[in-house]
N, C-alpha and C positions, 0 to 999 in steps of 0.2 A: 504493500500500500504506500509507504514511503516512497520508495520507487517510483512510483506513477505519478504522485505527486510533485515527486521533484523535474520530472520529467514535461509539465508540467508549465514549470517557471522559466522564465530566459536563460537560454545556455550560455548567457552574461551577466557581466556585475559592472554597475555607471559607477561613476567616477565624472570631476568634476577636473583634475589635474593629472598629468601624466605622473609626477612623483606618488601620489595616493594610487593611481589604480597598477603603477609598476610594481608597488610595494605588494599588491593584495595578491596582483598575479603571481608572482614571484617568493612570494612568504611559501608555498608547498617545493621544498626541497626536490622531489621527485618528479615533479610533474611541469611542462613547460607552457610558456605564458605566452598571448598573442594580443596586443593592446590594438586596437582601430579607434583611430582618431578622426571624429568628422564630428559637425556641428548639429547634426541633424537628422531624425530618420530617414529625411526625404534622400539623402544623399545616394546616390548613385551605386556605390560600393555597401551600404547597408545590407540591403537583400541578402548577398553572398555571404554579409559578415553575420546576419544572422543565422542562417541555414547552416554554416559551415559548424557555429557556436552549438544550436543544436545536432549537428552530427556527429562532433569530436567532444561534446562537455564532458565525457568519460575521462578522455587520457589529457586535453588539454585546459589551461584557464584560461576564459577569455573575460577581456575589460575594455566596455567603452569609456573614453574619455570624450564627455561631449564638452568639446572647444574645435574651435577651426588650429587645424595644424597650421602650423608657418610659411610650410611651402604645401600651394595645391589647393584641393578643398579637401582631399584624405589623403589618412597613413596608416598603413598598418605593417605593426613591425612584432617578427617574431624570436622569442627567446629558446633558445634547449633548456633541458633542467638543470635550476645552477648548478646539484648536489655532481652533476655527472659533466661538467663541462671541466675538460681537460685544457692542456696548454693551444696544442694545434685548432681547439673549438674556434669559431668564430662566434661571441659573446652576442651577438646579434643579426638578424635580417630585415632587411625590407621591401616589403611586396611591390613589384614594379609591374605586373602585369594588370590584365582585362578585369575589367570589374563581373566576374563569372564565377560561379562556385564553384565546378568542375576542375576549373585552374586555381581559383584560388585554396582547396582543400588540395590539390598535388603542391605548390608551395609549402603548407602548412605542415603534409607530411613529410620533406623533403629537409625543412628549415630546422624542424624542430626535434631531428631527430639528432642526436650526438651522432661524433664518430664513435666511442663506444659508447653505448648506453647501456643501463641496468635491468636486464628483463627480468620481468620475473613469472607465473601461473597468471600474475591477474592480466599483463601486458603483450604477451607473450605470442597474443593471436592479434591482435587490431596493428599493436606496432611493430611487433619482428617477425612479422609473417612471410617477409621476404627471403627470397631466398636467389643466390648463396648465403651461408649463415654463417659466419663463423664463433663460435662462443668459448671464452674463456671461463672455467669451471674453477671455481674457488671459495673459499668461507669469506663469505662479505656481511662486510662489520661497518655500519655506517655509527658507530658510535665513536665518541673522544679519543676512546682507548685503539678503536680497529680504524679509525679514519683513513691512517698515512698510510698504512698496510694494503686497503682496499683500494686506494689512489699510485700506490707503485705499481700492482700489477695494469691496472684499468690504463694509465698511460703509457706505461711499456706499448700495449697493443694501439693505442693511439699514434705513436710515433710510425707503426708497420701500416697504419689504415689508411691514411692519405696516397699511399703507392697504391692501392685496389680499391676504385672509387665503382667497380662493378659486383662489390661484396659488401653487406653487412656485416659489421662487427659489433659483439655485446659484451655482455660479463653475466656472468650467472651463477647464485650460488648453488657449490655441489650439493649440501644435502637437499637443498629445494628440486632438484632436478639430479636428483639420484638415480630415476631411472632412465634419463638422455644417458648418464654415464655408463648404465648399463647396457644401452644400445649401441653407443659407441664402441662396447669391450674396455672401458677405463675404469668401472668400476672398482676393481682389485687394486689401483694404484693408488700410492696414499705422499706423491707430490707436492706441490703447492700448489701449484699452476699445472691445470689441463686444458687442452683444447682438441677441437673437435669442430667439421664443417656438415653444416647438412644442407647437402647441393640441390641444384635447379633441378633434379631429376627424384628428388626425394629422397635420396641414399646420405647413411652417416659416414662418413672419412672421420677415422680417428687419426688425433696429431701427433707428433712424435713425444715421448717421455723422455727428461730429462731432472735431474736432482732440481738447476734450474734453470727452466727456458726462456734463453736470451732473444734477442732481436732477431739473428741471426736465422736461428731454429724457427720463428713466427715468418717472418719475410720464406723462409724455402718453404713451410706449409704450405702458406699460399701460391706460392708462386706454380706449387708441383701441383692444386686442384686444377689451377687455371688452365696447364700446359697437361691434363688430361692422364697424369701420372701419378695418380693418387689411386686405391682400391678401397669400395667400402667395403666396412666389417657386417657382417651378417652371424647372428650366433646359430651356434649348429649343436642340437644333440649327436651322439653316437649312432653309426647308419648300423641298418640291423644284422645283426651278426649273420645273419644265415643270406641269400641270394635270392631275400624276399621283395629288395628293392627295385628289381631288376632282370625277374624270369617269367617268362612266360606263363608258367603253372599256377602262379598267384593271380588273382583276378585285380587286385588292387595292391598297387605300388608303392611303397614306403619313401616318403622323399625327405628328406632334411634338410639344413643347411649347405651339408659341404657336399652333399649330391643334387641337390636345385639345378646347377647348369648341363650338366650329366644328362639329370633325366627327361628335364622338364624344356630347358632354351635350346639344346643342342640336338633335343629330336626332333627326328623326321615325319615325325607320324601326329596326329590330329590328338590334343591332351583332353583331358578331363579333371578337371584339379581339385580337390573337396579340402578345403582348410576345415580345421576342428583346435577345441582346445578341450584338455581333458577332461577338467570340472564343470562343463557345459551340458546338460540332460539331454538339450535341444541336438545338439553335437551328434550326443550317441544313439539316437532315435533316426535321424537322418544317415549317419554312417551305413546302419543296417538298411535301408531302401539303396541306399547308394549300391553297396557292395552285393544284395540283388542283382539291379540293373545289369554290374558288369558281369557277376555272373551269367546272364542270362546271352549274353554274347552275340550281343544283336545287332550292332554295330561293327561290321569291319574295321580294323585298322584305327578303331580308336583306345587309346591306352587310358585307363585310370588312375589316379595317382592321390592319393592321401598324403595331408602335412600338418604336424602341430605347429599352426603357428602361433604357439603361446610360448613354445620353447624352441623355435628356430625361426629367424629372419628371412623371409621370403624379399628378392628384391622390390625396390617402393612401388611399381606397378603393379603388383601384388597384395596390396597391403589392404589386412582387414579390417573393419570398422567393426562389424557386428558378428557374431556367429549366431552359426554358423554359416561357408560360403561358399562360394562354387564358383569355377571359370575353366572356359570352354579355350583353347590355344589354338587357332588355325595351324596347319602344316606349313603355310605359306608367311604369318604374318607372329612369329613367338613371341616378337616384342610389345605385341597387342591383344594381350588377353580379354574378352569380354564377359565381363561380372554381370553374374545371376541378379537379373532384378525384383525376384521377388521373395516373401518371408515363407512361401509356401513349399515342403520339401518333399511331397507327396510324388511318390513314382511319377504318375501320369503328369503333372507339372514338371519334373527334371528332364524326362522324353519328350517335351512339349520343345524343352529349352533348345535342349540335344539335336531333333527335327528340326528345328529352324534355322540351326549353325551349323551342321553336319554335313559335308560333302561327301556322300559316296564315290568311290574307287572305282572304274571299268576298269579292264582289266583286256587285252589284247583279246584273248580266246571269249570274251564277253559282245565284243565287237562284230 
């Protein structure tokens, strides 16, 4: 209810002088300020400043100053958050383009974002949603005692961010985001400083480990995602011991981690891919129809393939949202799997699916 109500109200605060409304916007450490200066609603640039004020009042502060700026009839100028503006920061912007909301919210996210900034669960999707990502993993301490601690590493990466203006770069603390470490494979290390990139294509590149990583070691990270010389990490259970993953006689295929390219990208043949995780009821109800189906062997030449991906890493085109799931792999096209769009896992709906994507084989002697 609070919510809606705050929702609501202007996703601004008046102000009568730029020093009161700098102050107001500016008093929250965390979060950055966007002052528009113009005498009047009727003003030209209002509309955009208000629409933008309520699209962004979440991550930013906005404050009108109603006075005629000095130069023009408007200004608006935006800050990053002071807590996170390092040396190389530029301490300020100002909006120079079309009085348009569409432009003026791509300034706003552009302006106000640091070269490093702080992400964290609440921020993590509206502002660093970008991607390449690169994040430094650390215990961040914005108090008296963790301040300067929190600010060597966060500039360190500041100093390497200016060279890759087509990456993202954050700070993030490890235990908040303990399980990016585990996706990365950095979990186990107990460093100071980690990092880690999660690329345009949705895969994690874990960074190299070092007692302590220099400039040096940050600049070659980067430099090796950009020039396509990095591999990401996928975790992988143990493949099964027996030639279950990979024979004929089984109806359905055991895939994992470190058999994914093996079974799944590098075949020839038309997939059927059933993700599961183990503690899921819904999972094991569906597995048994699945595992039917391919018994029942009614499909030439298409292979089945089971995978937990609750304890192995499927590459990011793969990636599950809900369970349980299912994707069908063309022979033709493995880099483009098409995900099961519906909740329903009943035979005659998975043959539904199956029939619609399925290219049957002729065969010379069929001809």
């Amino acid at each position: 209810m609070e919510y809606i109500k705050k929702q609501q109200l202007p996703g601004y605060k008046e102000f009568s002088s730029v020093e009161e409304g700098s102050g107001w916007a500016r008093s929250h450490p965390n979060k950055a300020a966007v002052l528009g200066i113009f005498e009047s609603k009727d003003n030209e640039i209002f509309e955009a400043f208000l629409d933008s004020a309520n699209y962004l009042r979440e991550d930013l502060n906005f404050a009108w100053i109603k006075k005629k700026p000095e130069n023009g009839n408007w200004q608006i100028i935006s800050y990053p958050p002071r807590r996170h503006i390092a040396p190389e920061d530029k301490k300020l912007q100002t909006y120079s383009g079309k009085p348009y909301f569409e432009s003026l919210v791509k300034f706003l996210n552009d302006s106000t974002l640091p070269l490093v900034g702080h992400r964290t669960s609440r921020n993590k999707n509206p502002i660093y949603a970008r991607r390449p990502l690169l994040i430094g993993f650390y215990n961040i301490d914005w108090t008296k005692t963790g301040e300067s601690d929190t600010e060597y590493h966060r500039n360190k990466m500041a100093q390497v961010a200016p060279g890759f203006r087509d990456m993202t770069f954050c700070i993030s603390d490890r235990k908040e985001f303990k399980h990016e470490l585990v996706r990365f494979g950095l979990d186990k290390y107990t460093e100071e400083l980690l990092v880690g990139i999660i690329g345009k294509n949705g895969e994690f590149y874990p960074g190299p480990v070092h007692e302590v990583l220099n400039l040096k070691h940050l600049t070659d990270f980067a430099a090796n995602y950009r020039s396509n010389k990095l591999k990401p990490f996928h975790r992988t259970q143990s493949p099964p011991t027996s030639d279950e993953s990979d024979h004929d006689d089984y109806a359905v295929k055991v895939v994992v981690g470190a058999t994914f390219r093996k079974l799944i990208l590098r075949h020839d043949k038309q997939t059927l891919l059933f993700a599961h995780r183990p503690t899921c009821p819904a999972c094991k109800k569906a597995m048994v129809t699945f595992t039917e189906i391919a018994e029942e062997k009614a499909y030439s030449n298409l292979v089945y393939a089971s995978m937990d991906t609750y304890g192995n890493d499927p590459p990011a085109r793969f990636t599950v949202s809900s369970y349980p799931a299912l994707f069908f792999i063309p022979s033709d096209k493995r880099q483009q799997p098409i995900r099961y769009p519906f909740k329903d896992f009943s035979k005659q709906k998975i043959k539904e699916f199956i029939d619609k994507h399925y290219s049957a084989i002729r065969f010379k002697s069929e001809l």
